[in-house]
ZAMARGU-4260 file (C-alpha; in steps of 0.2 Angstrom, whole numbers, plus 5000, padded with zeros to 4 digits):
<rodrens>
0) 5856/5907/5255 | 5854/5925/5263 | 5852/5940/5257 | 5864/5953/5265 | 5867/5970/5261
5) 5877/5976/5247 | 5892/5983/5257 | 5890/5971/5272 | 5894/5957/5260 | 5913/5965/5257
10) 5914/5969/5272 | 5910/5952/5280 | 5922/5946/5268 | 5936/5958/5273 | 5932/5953/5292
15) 5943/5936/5291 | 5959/5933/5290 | 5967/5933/5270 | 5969/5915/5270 | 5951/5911/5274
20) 5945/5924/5261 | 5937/5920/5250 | 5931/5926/5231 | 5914/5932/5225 | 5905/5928/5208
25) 5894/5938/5198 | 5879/5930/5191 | 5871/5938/5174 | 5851/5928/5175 | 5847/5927/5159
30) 5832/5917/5151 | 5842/5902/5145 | 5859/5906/5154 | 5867/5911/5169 | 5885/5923/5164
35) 5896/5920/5178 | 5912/5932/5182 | 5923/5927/5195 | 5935/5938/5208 | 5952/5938/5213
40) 5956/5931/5229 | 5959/5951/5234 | 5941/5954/5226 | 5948/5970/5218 | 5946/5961/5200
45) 5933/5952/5190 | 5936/5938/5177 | 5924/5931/5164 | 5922/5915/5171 | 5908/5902/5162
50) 5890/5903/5160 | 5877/5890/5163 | 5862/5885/5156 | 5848/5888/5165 | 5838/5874/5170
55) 5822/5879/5173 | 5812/5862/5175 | 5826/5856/5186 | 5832/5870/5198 | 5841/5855/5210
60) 5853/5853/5195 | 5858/5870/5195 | 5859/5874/5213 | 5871/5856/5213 | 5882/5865/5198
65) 5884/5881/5210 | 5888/5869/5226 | 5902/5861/5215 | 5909/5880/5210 | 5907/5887/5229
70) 5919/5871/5234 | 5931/5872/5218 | 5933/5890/5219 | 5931/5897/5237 | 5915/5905/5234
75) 5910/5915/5250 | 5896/5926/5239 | 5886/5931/5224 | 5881/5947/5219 | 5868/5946/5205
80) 5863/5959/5193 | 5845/5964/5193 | 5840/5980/5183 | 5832/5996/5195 | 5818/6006/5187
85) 5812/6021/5198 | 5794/6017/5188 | 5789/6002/5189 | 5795/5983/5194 | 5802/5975/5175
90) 5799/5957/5169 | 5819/5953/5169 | 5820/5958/5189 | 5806/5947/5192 | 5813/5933/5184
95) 5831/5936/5193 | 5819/5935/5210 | 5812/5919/5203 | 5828/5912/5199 | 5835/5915/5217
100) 5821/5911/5228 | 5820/5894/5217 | 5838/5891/5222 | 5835/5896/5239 | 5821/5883/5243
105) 5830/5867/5238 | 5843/5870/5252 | 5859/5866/5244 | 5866/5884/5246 | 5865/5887/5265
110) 5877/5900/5274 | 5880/5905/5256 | 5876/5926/5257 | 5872/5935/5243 | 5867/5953/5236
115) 5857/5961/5222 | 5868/5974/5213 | 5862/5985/5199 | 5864/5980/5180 | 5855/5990/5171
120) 5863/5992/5152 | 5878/5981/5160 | 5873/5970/5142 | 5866/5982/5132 | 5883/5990/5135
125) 5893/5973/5131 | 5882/5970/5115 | 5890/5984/5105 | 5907/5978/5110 | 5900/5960/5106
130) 5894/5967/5089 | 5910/5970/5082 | 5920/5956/5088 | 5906/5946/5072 | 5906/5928/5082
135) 5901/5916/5067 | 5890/5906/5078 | 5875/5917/5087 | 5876/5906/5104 | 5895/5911/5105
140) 5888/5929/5104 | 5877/5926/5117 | 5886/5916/5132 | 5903/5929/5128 | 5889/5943/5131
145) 5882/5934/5147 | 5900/5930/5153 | 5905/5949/5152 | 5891/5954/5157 | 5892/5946/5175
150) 5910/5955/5174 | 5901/5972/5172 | 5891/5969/5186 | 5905/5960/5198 | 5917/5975/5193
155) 5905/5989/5199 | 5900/5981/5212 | 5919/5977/5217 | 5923/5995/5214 | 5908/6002/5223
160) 5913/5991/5239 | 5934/5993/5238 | 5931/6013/5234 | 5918/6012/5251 | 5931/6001/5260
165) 5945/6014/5258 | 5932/6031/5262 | 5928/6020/5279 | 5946/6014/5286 | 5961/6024/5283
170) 5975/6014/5274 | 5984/6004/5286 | 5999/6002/5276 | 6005/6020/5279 | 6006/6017/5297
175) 6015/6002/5296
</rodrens>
């Protein structure tokens, strides 16, 4: 695993051809799960996709789940959610540090790329919509919130990087 760059990800993405591109997936780190959103293969639109529990005694097992889903679904990155604060270093973005450097030491994820991408109130703002939906079972509640809340943070970024894309190169459909 290597840690690029927000927008070098996209654009490293957008360098090869549209048959070997590939989709990103947003990972919500969680104390017990992993929310994971999935992109289209134009990476324009994120997907709730799963969520995993988080095996913290077993990291191997988890890093062998992701090697699975990078095959199965053409997975060229992850951007992961951490929450900024301009005062001080929180305990959740420590733990999404944690989280990655152990999936980064057992070596199962080399030439995989990935990049950190702000998710602050990306659940707080999914809880409310949560709320309403009244899920009878309180784990349903909390893997949809995981799931959609990897959406929010895959969605931002994809917006961010497409917006950023578009600024940077000037639409080459007009020309042709």
């Amino acid at each position: 695993m290597r840690y690029v760059k927000p927008f070098e990800l996209f654009h490293d993405l957008m360098k090869t051809t549209q048959k070997e591109r590939g989709r990103l997936m947003g990972l919500d780190v969680g104390d017990k799960y992993v929310g994971l959103a999935l992109s289209d293969f134009d990476n324009k639109i994120a997907s709730p996709f799963s969520v995993l529990l988080r095996k913290k005694n077993n990291v191997d097992l988890m890093a062998d789940d992701f090697k699975s889903l990078i095959s199965r679904y053409s997975l060229k990155g992850f951007v992961i959610g951490i929450p900024y604060s301009w005062h001080e270093v929180s305990s959740d973005a420590c733990q999404v540090n944690v989280f990655i450097n152990n999936l980064h030491r057992t070596n199962m994820l080399e030439g995989l790329n990935y990049t950190f991408w702000n998710e602050s109130f990306s659940s707080k703002s999914v809880d409310l919509i949560i709320k309403s939906l009244n899920f009878k079972h309180p784990v349903h509640s909390k893997t949809m919130l995981d799931k959609f809340a990897a959406v929010g943070i895959l969605q931002g970024y994809l917006d961010y990087a497409n917006k950023k894309t578009k600024l940077i190169t000037p639409d080459q459909s007009m020309t042709t």
